[in-house]
N, C-alpha and C positions, 0 to 999 in steps of 0.2 A: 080343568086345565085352562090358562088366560090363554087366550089370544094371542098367537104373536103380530109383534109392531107391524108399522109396513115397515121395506129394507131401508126407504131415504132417512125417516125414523131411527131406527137402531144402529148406523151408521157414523150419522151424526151423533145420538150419543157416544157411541164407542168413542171415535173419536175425540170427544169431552173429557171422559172417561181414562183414558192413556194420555192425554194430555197432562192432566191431575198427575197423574200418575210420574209422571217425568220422560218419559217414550218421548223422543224428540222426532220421531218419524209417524206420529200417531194416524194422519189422515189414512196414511199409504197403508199400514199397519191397521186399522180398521177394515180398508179394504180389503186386502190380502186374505184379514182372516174369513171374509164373506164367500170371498171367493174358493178359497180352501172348501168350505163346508158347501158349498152352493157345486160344486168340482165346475167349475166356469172360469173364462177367466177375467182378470179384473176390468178391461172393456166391456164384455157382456154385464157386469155387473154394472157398472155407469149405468149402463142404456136400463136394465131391470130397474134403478133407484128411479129412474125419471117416469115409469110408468106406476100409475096411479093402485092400489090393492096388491102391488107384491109384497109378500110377506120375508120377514129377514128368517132364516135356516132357523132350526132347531139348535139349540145348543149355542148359540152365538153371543148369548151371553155370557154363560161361560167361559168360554175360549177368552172371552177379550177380560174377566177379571184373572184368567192366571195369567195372560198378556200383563196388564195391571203389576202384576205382582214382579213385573223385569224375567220371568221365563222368553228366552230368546224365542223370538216369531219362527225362527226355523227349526225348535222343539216342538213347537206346538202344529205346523204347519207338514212337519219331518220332511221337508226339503229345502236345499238350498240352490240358487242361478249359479251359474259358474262358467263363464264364457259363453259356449251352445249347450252345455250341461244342464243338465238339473240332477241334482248330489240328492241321495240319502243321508241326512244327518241327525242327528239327536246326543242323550248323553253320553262322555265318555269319548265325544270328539271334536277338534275344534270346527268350530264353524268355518268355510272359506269366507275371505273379504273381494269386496270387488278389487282392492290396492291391488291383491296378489295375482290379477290376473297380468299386470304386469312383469313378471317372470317368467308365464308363456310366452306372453308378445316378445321380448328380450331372445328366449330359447328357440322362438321361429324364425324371428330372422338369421338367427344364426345357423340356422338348416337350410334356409332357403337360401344361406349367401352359399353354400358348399355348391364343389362341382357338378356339374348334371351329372359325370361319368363315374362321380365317387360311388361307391360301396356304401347301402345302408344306414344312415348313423346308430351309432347306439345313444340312448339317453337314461340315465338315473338319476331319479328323486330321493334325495335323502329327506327324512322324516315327513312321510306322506300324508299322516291324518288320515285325512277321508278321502285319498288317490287323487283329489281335486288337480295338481299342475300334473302329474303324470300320465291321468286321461283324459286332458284337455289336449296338452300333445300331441298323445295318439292319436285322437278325435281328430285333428288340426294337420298331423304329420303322421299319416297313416304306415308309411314306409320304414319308420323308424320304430328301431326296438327297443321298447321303453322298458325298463323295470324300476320297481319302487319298493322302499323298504321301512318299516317302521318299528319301533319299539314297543306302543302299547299295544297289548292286545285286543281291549277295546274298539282301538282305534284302526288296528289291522283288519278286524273285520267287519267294519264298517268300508273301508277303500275295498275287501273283497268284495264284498255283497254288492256297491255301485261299479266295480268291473264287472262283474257276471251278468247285470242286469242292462247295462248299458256295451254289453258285448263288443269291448273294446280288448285286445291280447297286450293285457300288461300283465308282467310278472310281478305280484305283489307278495315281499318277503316279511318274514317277523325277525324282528334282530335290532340291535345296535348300528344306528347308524353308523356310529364311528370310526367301526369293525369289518363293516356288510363288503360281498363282491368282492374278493379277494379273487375269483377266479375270473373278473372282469379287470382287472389292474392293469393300469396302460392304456388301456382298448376304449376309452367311452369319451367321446364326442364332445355332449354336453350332460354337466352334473346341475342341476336344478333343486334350489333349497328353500323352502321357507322354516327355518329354524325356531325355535324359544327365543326371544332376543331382549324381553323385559328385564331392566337390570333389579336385581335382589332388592328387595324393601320397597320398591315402589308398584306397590298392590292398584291393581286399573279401580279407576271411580265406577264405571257404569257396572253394575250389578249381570248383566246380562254376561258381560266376560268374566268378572269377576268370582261369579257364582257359580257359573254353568262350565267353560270352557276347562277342560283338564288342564291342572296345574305344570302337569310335565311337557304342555304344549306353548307353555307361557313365558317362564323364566331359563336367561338364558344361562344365569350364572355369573358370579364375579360382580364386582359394583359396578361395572359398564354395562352388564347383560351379555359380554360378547366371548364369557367361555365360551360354552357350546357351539356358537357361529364358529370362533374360530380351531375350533377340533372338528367341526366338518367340513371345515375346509382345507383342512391339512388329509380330511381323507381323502378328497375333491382331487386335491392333489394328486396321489396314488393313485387315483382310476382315471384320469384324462389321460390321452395323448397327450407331448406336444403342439402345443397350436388349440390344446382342448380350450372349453370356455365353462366357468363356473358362472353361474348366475344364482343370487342371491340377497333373499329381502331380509332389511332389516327396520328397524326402527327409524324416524323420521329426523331425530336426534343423533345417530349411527352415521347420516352420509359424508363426513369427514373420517371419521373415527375406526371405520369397517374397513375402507378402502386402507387408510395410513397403516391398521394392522395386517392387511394380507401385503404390501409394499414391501413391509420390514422383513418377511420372513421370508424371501428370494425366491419362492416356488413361482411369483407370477409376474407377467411383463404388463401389456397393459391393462390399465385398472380404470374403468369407470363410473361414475356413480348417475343412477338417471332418477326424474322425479315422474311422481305419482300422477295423477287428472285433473287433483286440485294444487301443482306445485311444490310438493314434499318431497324431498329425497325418500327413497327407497327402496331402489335396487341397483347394487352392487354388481358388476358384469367383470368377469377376470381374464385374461387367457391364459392359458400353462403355458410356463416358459423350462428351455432346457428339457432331460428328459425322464419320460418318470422314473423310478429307485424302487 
């Protein structure tokens, strides 16, 4: 059996290595996966490169050609960040984005602007994935009763397994979003979405989503993409109060376009749209107006 390199060594090639490759995050991505196999974390890993005869993990070569190969780093890695989280992910669910933790931020202020003397809020996530905004929430807004619901089954119990394990009380349901809570109608606070929102025909370039992320987590329908957005938001509708507040990401290309379609259909008063960290629209913020049917 050879030798393995030292870390600063194999590192650096990796790094080469997914760069070739098209990885446009490759240094960090080289690291991460050192650090995954090393179970350190990527600081301790710096500080091991700069010391003279450490050797890079077993298997590191490896990991970084199926890397190579556009398997998403948080398949190979099976975890994803996600606000104070860290998600269980792998196939069969979409990965979270940093974008989307902008629909927490959104969903807490909106708790935290409520009265000190009010009652509990309640909160539901239509199509959860991997419970990522649901049990950041609760994580964040312990007081509030969050439930979450999802359609794939893959995908539903992937969001069970990171509730039980990161022992946060959300209610995680399997269903139709579209459909879900029917015995919550009226009563819910805030509805919090990150939907399908890719419009039809226009398949993502980087391979990592394109190949790995479920397809029924991607498209939203329709040549704009904004079926599905907007039939969950007509259920968004049905389960807020008056005064509720829908939050909701869409595409970067959507921040006109999401807003002027929940405007037309008279369920909502104000409507605004906020940008992302690097200046892209992407979330959609609504209130229910009038009262729910």
């Amino acid at each position: 059996m050879s030798e393995q390199p030292e870390l600063s060594v194999a590192v650096r090639r990796a790094t080469m290595r997914l760069a070739e490759a098209g990885v446009a995050s490759a240094p960090v991505d080289a690291l991460l996966l050192a650090a995954h196999l090393l179970h350190e974390e990527p600081a301790e890993v710096r500080r091991l490169m700069v010391l003279r005869g450490t050797p890079a993990p077993a298997g590191y070569d490896d990991l970084v050609e199926e890397r190579a190969t556009r398997v998403p780093l948080q398949h190979l890695t099976g975890r994803a960040g996600f606000r104070r989280l860290w998600l269980a992910v792998g196939p069969g669910v979409f990965t979270p984005r940093p974008e989307t933790e902008l629909v927490v931020e959104q969903a807490l202020a909106v708790l935290q602007g409520r009265p000190a003397d009010a009652d509990p809020p309640v909160v539901v996530d239509l199509a959860t994935g991997s419970g990522a905004i649901a049990l950041a929430v609760k994580d964040e807004a312990p007081d509030a009763a969050v439930h979450a619901v999802e359609v794939s089954d893959l995908a539903h119990g992937w969001a069970v397994a990171n509730r039980d394990r990161l022992g946060l009380d959300v209610e995680v349901r399997l269903g139709d979003a579209r459909s879900a809570y029917d015995d919550l109608r009226g009563t819910v606070d805030v509805v919090t979405c990150n939907p399908p929102y890719i419009p039809d025909g226009q398949v993502p370039v980087d391979p990592e989503v394109r190949d790995h992320d479920p397809a029924v987590a991607l498209y939203g329908g329709g040549g704009d993409g904004l079926l599905l957005p907007r039939q969950l938001a007509s259920r968004a509708a049905l389960l807020l109060r008056p005064g509720g507040v829908l939050v909701m990401e869409h595409a970067e290309t959507q921040g006109a376009s999401l807003p002027r379609a929940l405007l037309a259909r008279g369920e909502w008063g104000a409507v605004r749209d906020h940008l992302d960290l690097v200046g892209r629209p992407r979330v959609t913020v609504a209130v229910r107006a009038g009262a729910a049917s």
